[in-house]
C-alpha positions in Angstrom: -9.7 2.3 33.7 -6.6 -0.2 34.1 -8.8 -2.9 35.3 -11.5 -2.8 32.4 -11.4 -5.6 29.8 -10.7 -4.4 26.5 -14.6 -5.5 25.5 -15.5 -3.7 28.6 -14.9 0.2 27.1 -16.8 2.0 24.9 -13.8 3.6 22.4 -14.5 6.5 20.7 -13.0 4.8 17.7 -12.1 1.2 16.3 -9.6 1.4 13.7 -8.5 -1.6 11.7 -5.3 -1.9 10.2 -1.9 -1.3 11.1 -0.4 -0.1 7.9 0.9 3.8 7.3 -3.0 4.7 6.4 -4.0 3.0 9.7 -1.2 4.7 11.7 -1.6 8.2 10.6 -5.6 7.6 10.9 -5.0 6.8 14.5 -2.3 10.1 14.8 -5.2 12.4 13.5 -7.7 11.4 15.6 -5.2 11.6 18.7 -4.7 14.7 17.4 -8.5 15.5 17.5 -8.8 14.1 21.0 -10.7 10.8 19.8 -9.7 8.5 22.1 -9.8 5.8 23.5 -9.0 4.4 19.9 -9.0 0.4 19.7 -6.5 -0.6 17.1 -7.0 -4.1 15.5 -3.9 -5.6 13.4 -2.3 -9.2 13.0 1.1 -7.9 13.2 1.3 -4.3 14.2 5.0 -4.1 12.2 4.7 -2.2 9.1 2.5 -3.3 7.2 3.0 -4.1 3.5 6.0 -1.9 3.9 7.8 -4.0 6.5 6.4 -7.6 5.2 7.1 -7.2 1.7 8.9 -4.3 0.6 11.8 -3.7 3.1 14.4 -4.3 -0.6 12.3 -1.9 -2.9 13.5 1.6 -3.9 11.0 4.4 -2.9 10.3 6.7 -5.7 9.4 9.5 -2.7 12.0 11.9 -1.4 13.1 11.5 2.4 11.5 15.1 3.2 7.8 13.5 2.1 8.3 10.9 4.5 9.5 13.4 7.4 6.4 15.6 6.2 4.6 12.1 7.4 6.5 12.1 10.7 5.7 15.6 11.5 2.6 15.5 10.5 0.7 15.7 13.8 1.0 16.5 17.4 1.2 12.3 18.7 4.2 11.8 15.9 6.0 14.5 17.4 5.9 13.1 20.4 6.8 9.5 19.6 9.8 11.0 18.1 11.0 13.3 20.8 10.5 10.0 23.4 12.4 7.7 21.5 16.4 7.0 22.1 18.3 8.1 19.6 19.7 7.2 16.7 16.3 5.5 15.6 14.2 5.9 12.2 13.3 9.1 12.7 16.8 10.4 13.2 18.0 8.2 10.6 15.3 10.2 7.4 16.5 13.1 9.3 20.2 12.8 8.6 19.3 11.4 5.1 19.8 14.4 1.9 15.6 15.2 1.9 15.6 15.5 -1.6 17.1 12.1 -2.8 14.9 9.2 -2.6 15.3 6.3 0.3 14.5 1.9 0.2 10.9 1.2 1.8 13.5 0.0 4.7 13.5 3.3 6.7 10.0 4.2 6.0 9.0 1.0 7.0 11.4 1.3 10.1 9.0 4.8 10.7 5.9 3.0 10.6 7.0 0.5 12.9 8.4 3.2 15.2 5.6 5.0 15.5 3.3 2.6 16.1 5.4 0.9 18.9 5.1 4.8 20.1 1.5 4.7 20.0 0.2 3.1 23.2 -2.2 2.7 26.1 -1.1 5.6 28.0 -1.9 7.9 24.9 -5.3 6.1 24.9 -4.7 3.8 21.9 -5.4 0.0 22.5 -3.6 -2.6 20.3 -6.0 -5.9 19.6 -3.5 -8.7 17.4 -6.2 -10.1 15.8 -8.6 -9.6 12.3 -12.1 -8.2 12.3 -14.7 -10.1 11.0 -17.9 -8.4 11.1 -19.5 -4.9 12.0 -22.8 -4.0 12.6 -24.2 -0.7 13.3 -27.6 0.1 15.3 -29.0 3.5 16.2 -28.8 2.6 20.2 -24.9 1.5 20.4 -23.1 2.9 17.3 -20.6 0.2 15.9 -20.5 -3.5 17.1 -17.0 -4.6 15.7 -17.0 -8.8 16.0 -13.1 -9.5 16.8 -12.0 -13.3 16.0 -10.5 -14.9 18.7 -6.9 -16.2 19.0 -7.1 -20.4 19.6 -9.7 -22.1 21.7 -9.4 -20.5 24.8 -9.9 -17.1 23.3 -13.4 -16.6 21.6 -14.4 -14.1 19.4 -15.4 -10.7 21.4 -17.6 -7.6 21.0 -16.3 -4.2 20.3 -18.1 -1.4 21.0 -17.2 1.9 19.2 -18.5 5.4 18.2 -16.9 5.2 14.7 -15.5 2.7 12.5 -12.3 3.5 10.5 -11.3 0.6 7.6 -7.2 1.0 6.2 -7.5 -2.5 5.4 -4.9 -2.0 2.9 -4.8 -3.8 -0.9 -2.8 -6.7 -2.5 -1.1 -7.2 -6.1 -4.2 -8.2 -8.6 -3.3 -10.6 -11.6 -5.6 -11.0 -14.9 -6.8 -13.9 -16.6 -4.5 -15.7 -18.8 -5.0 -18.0 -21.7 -1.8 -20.1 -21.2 -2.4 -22.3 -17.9 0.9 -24.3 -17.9 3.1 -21.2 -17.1 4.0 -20.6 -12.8 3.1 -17.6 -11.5 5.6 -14.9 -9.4 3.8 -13.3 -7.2 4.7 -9.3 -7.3 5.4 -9.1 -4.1 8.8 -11.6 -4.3 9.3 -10.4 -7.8 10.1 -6.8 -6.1 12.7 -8.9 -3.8 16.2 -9.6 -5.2 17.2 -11.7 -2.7 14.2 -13.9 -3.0 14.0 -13.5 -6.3 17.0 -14.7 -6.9 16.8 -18.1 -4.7 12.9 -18.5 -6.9 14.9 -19.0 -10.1 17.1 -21.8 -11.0 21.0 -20.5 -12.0 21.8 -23.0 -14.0 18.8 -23.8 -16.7 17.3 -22.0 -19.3 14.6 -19.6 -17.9 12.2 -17.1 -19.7 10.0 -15.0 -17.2 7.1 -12.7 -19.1 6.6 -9.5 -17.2 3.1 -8.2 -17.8 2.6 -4.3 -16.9 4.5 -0.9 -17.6 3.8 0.7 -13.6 6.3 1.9 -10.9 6.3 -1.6 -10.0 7.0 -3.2 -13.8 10.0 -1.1 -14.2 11.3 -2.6 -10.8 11.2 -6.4 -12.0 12.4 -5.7 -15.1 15.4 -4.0 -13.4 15.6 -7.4 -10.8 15.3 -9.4 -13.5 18.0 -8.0 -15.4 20.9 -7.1 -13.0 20.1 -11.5 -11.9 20.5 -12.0 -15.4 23.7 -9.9 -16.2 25.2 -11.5 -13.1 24.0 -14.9 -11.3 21.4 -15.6 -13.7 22.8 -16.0 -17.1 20.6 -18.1 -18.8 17.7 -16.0 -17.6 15.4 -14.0 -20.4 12.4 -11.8 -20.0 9.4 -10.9 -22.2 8.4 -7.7 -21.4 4.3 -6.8 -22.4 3.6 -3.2 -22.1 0.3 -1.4 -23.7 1.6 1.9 -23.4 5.1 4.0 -23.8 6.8 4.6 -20.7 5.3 7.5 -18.3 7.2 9.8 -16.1 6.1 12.0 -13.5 6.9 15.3 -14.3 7.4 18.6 -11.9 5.6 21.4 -12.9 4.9 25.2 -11.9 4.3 23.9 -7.7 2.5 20.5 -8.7 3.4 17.5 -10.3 2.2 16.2 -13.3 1.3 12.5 -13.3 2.6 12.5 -9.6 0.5 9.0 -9.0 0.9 7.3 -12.1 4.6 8.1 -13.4 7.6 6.3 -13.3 10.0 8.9 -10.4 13.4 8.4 -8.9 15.9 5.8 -10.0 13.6 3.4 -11.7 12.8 6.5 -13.6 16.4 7.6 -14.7 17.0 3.3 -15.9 13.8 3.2 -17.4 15.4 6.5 -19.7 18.3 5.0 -20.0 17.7 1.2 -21.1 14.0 0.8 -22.0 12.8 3.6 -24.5 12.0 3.1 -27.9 15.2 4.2 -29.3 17.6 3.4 -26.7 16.6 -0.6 -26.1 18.0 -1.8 -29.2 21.5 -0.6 -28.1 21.3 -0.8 -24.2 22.9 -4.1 -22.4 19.7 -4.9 -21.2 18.6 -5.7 -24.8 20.8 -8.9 -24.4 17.8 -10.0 -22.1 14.8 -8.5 -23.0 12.8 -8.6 -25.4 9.9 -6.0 -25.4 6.5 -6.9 -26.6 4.3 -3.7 -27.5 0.7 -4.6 -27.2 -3.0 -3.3 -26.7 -5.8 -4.1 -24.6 -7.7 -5.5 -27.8 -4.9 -7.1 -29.1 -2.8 -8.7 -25.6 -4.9 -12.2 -25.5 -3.3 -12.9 -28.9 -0.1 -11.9 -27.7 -0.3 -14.3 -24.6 -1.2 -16.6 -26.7 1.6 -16.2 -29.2 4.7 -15.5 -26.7 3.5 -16.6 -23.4 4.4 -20.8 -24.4 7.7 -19.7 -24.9 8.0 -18.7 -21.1 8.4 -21.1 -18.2 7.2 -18.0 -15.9 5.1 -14.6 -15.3 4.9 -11.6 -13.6 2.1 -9.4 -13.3 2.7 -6.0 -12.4 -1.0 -4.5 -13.2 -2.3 -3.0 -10.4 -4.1 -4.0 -6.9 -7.3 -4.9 -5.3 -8.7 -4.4 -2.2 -8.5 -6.9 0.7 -11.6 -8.1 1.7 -12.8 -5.9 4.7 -14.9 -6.8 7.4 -18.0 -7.8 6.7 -20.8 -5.1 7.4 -24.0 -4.6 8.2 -26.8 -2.0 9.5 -29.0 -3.8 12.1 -29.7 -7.2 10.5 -29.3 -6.0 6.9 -26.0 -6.3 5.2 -25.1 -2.7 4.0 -24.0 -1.8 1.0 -21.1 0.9 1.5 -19.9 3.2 -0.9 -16.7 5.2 -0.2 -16.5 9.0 -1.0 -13.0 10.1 -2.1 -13.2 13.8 -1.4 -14.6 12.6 2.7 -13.0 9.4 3.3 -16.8 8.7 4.2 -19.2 6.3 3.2 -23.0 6.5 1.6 -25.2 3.9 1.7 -27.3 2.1 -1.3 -29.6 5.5 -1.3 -26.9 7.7 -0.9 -27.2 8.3 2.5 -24.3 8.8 4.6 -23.4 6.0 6.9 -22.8 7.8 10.2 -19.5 7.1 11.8 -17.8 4.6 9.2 -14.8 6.0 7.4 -11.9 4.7 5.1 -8.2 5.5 4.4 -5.1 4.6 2.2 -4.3 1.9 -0.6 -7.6 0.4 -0.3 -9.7 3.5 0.3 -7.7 6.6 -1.4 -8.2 10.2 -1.6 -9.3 11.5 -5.6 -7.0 14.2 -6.7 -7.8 16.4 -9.4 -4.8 17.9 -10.9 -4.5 21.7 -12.7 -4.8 20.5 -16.0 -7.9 18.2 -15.0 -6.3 14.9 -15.2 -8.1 12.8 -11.8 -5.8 10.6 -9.9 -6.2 8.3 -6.8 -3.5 9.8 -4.2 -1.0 7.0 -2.7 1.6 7.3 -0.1 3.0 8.5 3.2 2.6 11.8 2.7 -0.5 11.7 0.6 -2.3 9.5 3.6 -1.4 11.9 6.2 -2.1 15.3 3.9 -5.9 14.0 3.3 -6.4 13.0 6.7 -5.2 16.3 7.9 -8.0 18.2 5.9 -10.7 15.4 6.8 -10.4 13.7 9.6 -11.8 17.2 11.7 -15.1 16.7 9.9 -15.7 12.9 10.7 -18.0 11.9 13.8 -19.9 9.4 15.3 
């Protein structure tokens, strides 16, 4: 087996992406004795969690994440290997029902997958999958591009095909166009958030969104302009009033959807209706109650005012490979309650599955309120009750 080419096996699974979806998909099917497993990332390190979000305060409790760590067999093992102090010992030490920074779950990720190698059967490609064609007579063909010109792009040949190809921050279209744009992703950064903004001129930043994420910038944004920033001012548009997750009889009430942890216990105390006009952050903010009937004309009335924007209003999928059933390019449609795919007549598309941001598990909660499950724990609970059922 050493001296085989990486194009030269046939792998029981490709998996692409590198993320926490990725990583526990490639845990659960170590657990289910699926391998070899060929893992295709540009950076195995993290993820979104590691590139972006290293500064940003979970709203999960350390014990989901350790729920995540334990969650199968090839985890366990990672964990027991590796030198300690490391992540893992790290959540462990940490109070399990106070909430951590992305840091240390990030540092998991990373952990794990470094863990996670060729003498567990997993094989780690750096590089981006293009393409994916499936035939009755070879399963998946999974084109992989090639790194430079001495490296062309190669063949992968697989049983299944598993996407965690992961999402990015979307943005909506605006109808003010001389207005620069922050990106979410810095906007949940301090420290490059601060260096993005000048300290010494006047500076209005609109902040579009009333998410998890919205709360964040508007907290950033804030504590820069109480301290470094002082001629910094926000404009904050929000359709709805503020939404909180709530704990219930064993469940959660908007557990996807609602502001949790510290974000939650500012947003209480600074940004409701009744307690803004009298709370510091008032000085800087001004909030901007709008619709989605009415929010063009707001833009259009408040946005000249600002020199920059934030949009904070969801994300979108990246683009996955590109795929195709023989010489036809198929149409995939992802079931939520599987992680499995049907084709443009409903068919099931044998051997092609999908996990985490980009491909999430529907919940339906007690009180029949649907919600699309995100998260650590979430990722590794679904693929726990599904990944048993998936095959070639």
């Amino acid at each position: 087996m050493g001296s085989l080419s990486i194009t030269d096996r046939k792998y029981q699974a490709v998996v692409v992406g590198a993320g926490p979806a990725g990583l526990a998909v490639v845990g659960n099917l170590l657990e289910q004795n699926k391998a070899p497993i060929m893992w295709i990332d540009d950076y195995f390190h993290g993820g979104r969690l590691d590139k972006y979000y290293r500064e940003v305060p979970s709203n999960t409790k350390v014990s989901r994440f350790m729920a995540y760590a334990e969650g199968v067999s090839p985890f366990r093992e990672v964990a027991k290997e590796a030198k300690a102090p490391n992540a893992y010992t790290t959540l462990q030490d940490m109070d399990q029902d106070k909430t951590c920074h992305i840091a240390q779950a990030a540092d998991l990720v990373i952990m794990l997958t470094k863990g996670l190698d060729e003498s567990k059967g997993v094989f780690k490609l750096p590089s981006t999958a293009s393409s994916a064609t499936w035939t009755e007579s070879n399963n998946w063909n999974v084109k992989v591009a090639g790194r430079g010109e001495r490296t062309p792009p190669s063949i992968i040949n697989s049983n299944m095909l598993v996407l965690c190809t992961g999402a990015h921050p979307m943005t909506g279209p605006l109808p003010v166009t001389d207005i620069e744009e922050i990106g979410l992703d810095p906007a949940l950064n301090p420290p490059l958030l601060s260096t993005m903004l000048a300290k010494d001129s006047p500076t209005t930043i609109a902040v579009i969104g009333a998410s998890h994420s919205a709360i964040l910038v508007l907290r950033n944004l804030y504590n820069l302009a109480s301290t470094s920033h002082p001629q910094l001012r926000i404009k904050w548009f929000t359709r709805h009033p503020l939404r909180y997750a709530e704990e219930r009889d064993g469940w959660i009430f908007r557990d996807n959807t609602g502001l949790k942890g510290d974000v939650a216990t500012w947003a209480k105390e600074n940004l409701e209706e009744d307690i803004l006009p009298s709370s510091d952050v008032s000085k800087y903010l001004e909030k901007i109650s709008t619709t989605r009937e009415k929010e063009q004309e707001d833009y259009k009335e408040h946005l000249p005012a600002c020199t920059h924007v934030v949009q904070a209003i969801g994300y979108e999928k990246n683009t996955p490979p590109v795929l195709k059933k023989g010489e036809k390019h198929l149409q995939a449609e992802f079931d939520p309650l599987t992680g499995g795919f049907g084709d443009e007549k409903g068919e099931e598309v044998r051997g092609l599955y999908g996990a985490g941001i980009a491909w999430p598990n529907r919940v339906t909660d007690p009180e029949g309120n649907v919600e699309y499950a995100v998260g650590l724990a979430k990722f590794m609970s679904f693929l726990k009750e599904v990944v048993p059922n998936w095959k070639a």
